[in-house]
C-alpha positions in Angstrom: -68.1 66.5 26.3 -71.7 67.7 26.0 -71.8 71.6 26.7 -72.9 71.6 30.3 -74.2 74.7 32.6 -71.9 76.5 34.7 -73.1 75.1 37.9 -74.9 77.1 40.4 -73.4 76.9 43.5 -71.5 79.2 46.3 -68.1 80.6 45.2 -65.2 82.3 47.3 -63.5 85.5 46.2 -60.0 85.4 44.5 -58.2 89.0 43.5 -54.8 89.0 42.3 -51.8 89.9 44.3 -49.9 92.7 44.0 -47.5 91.0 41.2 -50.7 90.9 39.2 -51.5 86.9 39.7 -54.8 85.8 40.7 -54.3 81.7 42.2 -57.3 80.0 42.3 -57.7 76.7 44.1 -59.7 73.5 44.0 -62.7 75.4 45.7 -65.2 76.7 43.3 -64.4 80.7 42.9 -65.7 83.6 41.4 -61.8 84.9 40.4 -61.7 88.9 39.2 -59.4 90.7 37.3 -58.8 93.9 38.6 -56.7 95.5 36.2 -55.0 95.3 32.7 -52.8 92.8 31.5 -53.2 89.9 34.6 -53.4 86.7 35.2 -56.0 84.9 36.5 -54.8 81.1 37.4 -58.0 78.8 38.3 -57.5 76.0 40.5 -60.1 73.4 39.4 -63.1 74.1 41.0 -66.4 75.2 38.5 -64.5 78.5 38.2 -66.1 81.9 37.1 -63.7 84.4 35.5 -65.0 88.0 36.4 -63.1 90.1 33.2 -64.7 93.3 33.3 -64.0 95.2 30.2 -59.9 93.8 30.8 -59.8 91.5 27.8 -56.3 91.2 28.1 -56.4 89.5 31.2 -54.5 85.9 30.8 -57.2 83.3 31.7 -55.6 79.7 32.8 -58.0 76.7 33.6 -56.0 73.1 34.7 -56.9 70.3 32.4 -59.8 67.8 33.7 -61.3 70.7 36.0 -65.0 71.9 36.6 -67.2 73.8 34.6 -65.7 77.2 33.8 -66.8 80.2 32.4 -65.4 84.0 31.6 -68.5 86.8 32.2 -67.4 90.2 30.8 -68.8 93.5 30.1 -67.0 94.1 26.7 -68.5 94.9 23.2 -66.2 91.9 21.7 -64.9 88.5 23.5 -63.8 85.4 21.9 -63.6 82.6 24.7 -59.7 81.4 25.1 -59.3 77.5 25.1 -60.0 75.5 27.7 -62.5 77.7 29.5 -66.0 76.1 28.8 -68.5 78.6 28.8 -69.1 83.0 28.5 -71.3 85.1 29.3 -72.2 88.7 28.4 -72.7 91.0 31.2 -74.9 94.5 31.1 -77.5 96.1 28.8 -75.0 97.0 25.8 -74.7 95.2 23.1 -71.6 92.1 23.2 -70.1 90.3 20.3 -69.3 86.9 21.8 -67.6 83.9 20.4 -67.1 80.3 21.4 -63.6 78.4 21.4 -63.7 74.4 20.1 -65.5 73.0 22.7 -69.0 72.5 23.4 -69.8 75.9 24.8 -72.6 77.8 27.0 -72.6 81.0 25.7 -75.4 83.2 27.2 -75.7 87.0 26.0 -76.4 90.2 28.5 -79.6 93.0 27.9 -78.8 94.0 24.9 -78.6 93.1 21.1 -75.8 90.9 21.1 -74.1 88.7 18.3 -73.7 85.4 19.6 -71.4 83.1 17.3 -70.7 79.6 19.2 -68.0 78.6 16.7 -66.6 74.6 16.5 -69.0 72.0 18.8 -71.9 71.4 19.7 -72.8 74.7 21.3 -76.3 76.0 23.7 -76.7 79.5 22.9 -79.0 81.8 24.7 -79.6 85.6 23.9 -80.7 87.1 27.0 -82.7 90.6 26.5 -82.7 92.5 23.2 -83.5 91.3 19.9 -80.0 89.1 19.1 -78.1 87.4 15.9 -76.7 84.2 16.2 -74.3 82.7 13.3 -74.3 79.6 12.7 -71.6 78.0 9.7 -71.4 75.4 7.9 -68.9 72.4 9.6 -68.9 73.9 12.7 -71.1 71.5 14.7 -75.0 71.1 15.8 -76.0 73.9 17.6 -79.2 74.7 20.4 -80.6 78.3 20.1 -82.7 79.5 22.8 -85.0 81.9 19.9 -87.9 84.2 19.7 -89.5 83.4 17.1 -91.3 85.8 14.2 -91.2 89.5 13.1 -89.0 91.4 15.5 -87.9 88.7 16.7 -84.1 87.2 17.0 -82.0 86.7 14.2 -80.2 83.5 12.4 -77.4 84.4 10.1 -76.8 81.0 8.3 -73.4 80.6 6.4 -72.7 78.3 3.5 -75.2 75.5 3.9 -76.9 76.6 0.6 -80.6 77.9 1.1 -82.1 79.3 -2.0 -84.6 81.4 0.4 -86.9 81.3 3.3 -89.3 78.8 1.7 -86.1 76.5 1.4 -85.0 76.8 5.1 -88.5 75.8 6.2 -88.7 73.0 3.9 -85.5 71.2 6.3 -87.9 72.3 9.4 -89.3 69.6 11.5 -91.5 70.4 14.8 -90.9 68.3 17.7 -93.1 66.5 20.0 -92.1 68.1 22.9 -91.9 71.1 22.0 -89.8 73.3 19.8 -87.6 73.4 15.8 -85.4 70.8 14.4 -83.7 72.5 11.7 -82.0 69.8 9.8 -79.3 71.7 7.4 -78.1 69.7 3.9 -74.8 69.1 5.3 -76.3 66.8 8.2 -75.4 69.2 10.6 -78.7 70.6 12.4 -80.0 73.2 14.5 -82.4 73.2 17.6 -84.4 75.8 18.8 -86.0 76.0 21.5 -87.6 79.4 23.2 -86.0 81.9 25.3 -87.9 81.7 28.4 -90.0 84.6 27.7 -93.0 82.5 25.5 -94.1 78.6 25.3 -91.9 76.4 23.6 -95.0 75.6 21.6 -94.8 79.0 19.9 -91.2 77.6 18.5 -92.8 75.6 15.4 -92.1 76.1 11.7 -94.9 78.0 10.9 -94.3 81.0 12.8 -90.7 81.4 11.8 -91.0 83.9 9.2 -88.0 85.5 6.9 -87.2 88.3 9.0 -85.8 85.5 11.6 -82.8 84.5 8.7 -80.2 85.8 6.9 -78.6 83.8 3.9 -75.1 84.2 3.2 -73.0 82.4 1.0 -73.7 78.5 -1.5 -73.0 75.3 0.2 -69.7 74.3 -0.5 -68.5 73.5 -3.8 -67.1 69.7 -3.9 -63.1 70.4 -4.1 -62.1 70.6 -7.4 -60.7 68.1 -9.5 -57.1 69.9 -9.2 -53.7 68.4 -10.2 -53.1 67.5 -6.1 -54.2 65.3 -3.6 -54.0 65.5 -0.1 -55.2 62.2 1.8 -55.5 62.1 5.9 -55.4 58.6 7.5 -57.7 58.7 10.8 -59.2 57.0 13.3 -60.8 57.9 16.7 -61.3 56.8 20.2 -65.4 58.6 20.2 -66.9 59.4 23.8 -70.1 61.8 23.7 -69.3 62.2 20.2 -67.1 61.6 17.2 -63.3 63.3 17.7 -63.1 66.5 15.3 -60.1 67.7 13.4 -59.5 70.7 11.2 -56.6 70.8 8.7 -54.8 73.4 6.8 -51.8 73.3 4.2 -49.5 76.3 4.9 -51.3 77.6 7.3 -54.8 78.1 5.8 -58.0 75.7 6.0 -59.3 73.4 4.0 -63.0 73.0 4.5 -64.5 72.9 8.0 -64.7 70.7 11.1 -64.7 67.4 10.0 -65.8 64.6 12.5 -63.6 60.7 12.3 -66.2 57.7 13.1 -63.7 55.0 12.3 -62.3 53.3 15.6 -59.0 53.2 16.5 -57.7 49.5 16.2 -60.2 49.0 13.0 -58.0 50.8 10.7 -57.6 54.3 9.2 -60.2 56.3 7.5 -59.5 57.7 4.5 -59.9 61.6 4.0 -59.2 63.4 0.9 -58.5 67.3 -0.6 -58.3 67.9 -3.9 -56.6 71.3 -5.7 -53.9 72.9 -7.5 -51.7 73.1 -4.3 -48.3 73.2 -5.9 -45.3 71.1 -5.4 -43.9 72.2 -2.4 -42.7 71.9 0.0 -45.6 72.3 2.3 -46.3 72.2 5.9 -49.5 70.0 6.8 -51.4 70.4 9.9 -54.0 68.3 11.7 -55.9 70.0 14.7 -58.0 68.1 16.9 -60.5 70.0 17.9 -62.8 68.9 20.7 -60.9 66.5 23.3 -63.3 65.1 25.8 -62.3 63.1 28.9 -64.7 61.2 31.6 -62.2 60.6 33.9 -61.0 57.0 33.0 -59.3 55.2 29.7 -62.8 53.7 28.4 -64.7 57.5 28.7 -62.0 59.1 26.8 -62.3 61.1 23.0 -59.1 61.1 21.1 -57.8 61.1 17.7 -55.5 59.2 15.7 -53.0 60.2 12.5 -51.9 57.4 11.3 -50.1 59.6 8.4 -50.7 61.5 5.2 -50.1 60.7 1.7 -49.4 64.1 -0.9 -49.5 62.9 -4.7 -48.9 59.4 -3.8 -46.2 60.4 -1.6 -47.0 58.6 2.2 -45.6 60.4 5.5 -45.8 58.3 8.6 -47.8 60.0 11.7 -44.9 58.9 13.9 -42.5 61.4 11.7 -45.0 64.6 12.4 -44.1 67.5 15.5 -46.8 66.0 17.9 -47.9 68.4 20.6 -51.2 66.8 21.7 -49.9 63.8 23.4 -50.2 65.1 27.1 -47.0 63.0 28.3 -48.7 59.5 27.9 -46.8 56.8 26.0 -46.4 56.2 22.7 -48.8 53.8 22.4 -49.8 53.1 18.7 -45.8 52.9 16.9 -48.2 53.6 13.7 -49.5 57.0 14.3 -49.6 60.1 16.3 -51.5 59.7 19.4 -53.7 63.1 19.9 -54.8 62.9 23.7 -55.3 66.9 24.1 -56.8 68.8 21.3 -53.7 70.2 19.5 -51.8 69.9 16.3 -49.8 67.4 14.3 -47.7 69.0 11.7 -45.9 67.4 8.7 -43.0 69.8 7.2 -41.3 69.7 3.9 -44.2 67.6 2.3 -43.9 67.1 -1.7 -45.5 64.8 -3.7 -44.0 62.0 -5.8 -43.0 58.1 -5.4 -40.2 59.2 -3.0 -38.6 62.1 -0.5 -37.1 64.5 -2.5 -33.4 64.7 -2.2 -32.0 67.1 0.6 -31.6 70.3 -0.2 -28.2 70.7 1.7 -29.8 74.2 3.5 -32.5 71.9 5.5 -30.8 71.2 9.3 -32.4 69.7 11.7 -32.9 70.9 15.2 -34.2 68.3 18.1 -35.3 70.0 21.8 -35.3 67.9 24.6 -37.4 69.8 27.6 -39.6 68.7 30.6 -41.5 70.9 32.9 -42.7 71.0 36.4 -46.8 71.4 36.1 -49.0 73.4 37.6 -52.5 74.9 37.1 -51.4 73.7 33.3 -48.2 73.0 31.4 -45.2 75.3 30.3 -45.3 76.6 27.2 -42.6 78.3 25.0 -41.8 79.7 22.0 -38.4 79.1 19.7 -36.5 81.4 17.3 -34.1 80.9 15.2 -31.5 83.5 14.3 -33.8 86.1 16.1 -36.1 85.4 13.5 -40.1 85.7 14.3 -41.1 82.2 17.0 -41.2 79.0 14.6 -44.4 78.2 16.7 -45.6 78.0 20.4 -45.0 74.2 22.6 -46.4 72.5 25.3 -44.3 70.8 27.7 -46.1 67.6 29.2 -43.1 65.7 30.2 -42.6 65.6 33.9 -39.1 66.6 35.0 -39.4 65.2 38.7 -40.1 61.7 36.8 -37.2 62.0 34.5 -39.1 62.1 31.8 -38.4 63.7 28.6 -40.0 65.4 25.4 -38.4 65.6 21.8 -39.4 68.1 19.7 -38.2 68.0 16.3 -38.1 71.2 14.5 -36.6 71.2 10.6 -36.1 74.4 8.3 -34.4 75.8 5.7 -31.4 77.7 7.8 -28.7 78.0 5.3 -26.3 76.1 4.0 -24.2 77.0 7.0 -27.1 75.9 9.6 -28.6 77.9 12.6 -26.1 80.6 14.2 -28.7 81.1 17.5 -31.4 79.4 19.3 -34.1 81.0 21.8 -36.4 79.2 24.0 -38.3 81.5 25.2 -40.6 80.3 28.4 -44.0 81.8 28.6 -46.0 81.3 31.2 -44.5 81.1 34.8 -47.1 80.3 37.7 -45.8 80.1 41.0 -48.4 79.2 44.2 -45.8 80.0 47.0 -44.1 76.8 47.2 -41.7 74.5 45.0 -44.6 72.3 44.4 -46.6 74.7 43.3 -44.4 76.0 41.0 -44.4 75.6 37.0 -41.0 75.7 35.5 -39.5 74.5 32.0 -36.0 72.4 31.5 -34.2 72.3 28.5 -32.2 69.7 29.2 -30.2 69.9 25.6 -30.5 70.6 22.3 -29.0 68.7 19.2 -28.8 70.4 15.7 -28.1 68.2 12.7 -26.8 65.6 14.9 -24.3 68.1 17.3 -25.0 67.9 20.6 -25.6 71.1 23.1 -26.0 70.2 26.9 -28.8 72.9 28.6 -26.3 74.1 30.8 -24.3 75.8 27.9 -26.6 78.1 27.3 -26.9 81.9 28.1 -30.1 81.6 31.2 -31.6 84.7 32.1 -34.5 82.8 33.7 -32.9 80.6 36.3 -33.7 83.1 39.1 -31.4 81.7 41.1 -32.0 78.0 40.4 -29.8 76.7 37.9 -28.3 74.4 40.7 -32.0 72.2 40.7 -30.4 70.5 37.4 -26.7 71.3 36.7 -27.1 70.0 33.1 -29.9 71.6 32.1 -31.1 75.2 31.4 -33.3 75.7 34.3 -35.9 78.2 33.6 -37.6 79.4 36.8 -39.2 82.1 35.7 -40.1 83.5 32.3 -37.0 84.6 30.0 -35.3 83.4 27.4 -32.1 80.2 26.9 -29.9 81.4 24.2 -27.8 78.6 22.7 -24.9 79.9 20.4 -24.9 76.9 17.5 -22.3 78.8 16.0 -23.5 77.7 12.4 -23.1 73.7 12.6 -23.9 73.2 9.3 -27.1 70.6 7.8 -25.2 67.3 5.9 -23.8 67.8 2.9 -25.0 66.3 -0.1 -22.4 63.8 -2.0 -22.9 64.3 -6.3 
């Protein structure tokens, strides 16, 4: 969705209670934290989140809301996901970053660093003289610039100006007023004045070199390598292509990449090349900037229909998949990315075919569903009280019956996992059981032995296990210990 102004319009007051919880409603509301380390639930209205200098405060805005937006008065704030927009309050100076979506960030009085990050972002400096940074594969941007010496500041990263006289060279002036700044990557960059001057005065010619800084080359074409890494994509495009990021073990490979082939008219075909190694590796797909209108046919999404490493192919339908937001699985030949998320591959190597077990990899299936509200349950898992494998989203509805698999594989020993944790992490509770978010784990099976919920040690039923007798009922946040007791992965057969 195109970034959009936090709408102007009366707002009630929301505080948190005494247990530290704000709960915000459907109404729009300006919502304050009062003090450090709370939570500050928004309801769905076009929600503004009053931080203060508490930048710990836990910020939670319910998919398919209003326009939101965090204003605080630190020095340093990077906007959370989900909320849309931020804003810098008072006369010192704020560093203030974007999140993936298209953002309205807006800075306070003073000199402020304004960096909008992924999307297609409107940036405005307020007072002071400001810096705004703008990257490389991070999206088309709108500045809102005073122009000329003294003026603000544009720190560009890796788009590969020689100098000043090159930047002005990819300068158009518009009609209507104002700079197109068209970079060599096809990205581009608009600016348009402040408010304090005509947009006239925003042309080419009286940009001068003290507006821009220059930092880094455009980015080298990946090198020939001894690896390739090949992502098979397509898109469902509403107000714009669908964006993904991806990174092998956990670091990036180049930027924000937009998808323009349509789902249904096959796959598009992106490839990495470098000296990666053999493996095993762990591949992961972020989409970036989910947009929904409201009905099937307004609706952004992407599409992995798999991977192939070294002319090894992995199915999208074998990848973790926590972006599917509870719908069907609608496309049997991918991952379906309704939510902006991840989809992960583990264990990829290259060659014709899967390497051979190792006889240490087990396999470890959750089956969970949640009761929603103001968002989904999330949790962590560990294994042998070893640091959280990663952080899931429940979308499966537990009142419908409905269930989520999570598939989690690792090397645990050639006797297999001894313990499991769920840990749930981010109770809500509105005063009544249907306003009440809560995580089931209904079972767990580990290389193919099954564990019902109820068998493990609860310490977050608060009283509730009785809602689902077979299931480890988590009420409130705490941790579900299973004791696996070392079932061991298969064995291999020489």
């Amino acid at each position: 969705m195109a970034a959009q102004a936090t709408p102007s319009v009366p707002r009630a007051y929301v505080a948190p209670g005494p247990d530290g919880i704000a709960h915000g409603t459907p109404a729009d509301e300006d919502i304050f934290a009062t003090g450090s380390g709370q939570t500050l639930n928004g309801g769905g209205g076009n929600d503004i989140f009053h931080l203060g200098t508490f930048t710990d405060a836990m910020v939670i805005v319910p998919a398919g809301g209003g326009i939101t937006e965090i204003a605080t008065y630190a020095g340093s704030y990077t906007l959370p996901a989900g909320v849309d927009n931020l804003s810098g309050n008072g006369d010192n100076a704020h560093t203030l970053t974007g999140n993936a979506l298209d953002n309205v960030i807006t800075g306070g009085g003073g000199n402020d660093t304004i960096d909008g990050g992924p999307g297609d972002d409107v940036l405005f400096g307020g007072g002071g003289r400001n810096t705004f940074i703008e990257t490389a594969g991070n999206g088309s941007d709108t500045v809102h610039f005073i122009v000329g010496a003294g003026g603000d500041v544009m720190d560009l990263n890796n788009y590969g100006y020689a100098n000043f006289a090159d930047v002005q060279s990819h300068m158009t002036a518009l009609t209507g007023g104002g700079t197109l700044l068209r970079h060599p990557n096809g990205e581009s960059t608009l600016f348009l004045n402040d408010g304090s001057e005509s947009i006239r005065d925003v042309t080419p010619a009286n940009f001068t070199a003290d507006n821009f800084i220059l930092n880094g080359t455009a980015p080298p074409p990946p090198p020939p390598g001894s690896d390739t890494l090949v992502l098979h994509l397509s898109e469902d495009a509403f107000q714009g292509d669908a964006q993904f990021a991806v990174l092998l073990d956990g670091t990036q490979i180049g930027g924000a990449t937009s998808v323009t082939t349509p789902h249904g008219s096959g796959f598009q075909d992106f490839t990495f090349n470098g000296n990666f190694g053999a493996g095993p590796h762990t591949v992961e797909i972020q989409f970036l900037n989910d947009a929904y209108g409201g009905t099937p046919a307004t609706d952004r999404n992407l599409y992995v229909g798999g991977i192939t490493f070294d002319g090894h192919d992995y199915a999208g339908e074998t990848a973790q998949n926590n972006a599917m937001n509870g719908q069907p699985d609608a496309d049997p030949n991918a991952a379906e990315m309704y939510i902006n998320g991840s989809v992960t591959f583990a264990g990829v190597t290259g060659g014709s075919n899967p390497p051979p077990p190792s006889g240490t990899t087990s396999t470890i299936v959750l089956h969970v569903s949640e009761d929603a509200f103001q968002g989904d349950a999330q949790f962590n898992v560990r294994v042998d009280g070893a640091a959280q494998i990663a952080t899931f989203t429940a979308h499966a509805s537990h009142a419908a019956g409905a269930v989520d698999d999570i598939t989690i594989t690792g090397d645990f020993g050639t006797q297999g996992p001894g313990t499991i944790d769920v840990q749930f992490l981010n109770d809500a509770y509105g005063g009544t059981p249907a306003t009440d978010r809560n995580l089931y784990v209904q079972s767990v099976d580990v290389n193919g032995v099954h564990f019902a919920g109820n068998t493990a040690a609860n310490n977050a039923a608060n009283g509730h296990a009785g809602d689902d007798p077979t299931a480890a009922v988590m009420d409130i946040n705490g941790t579900a210990e299973f004791n696996i007791n070392h079932t061991a992965p298969p064995q291999i057969m020489g």
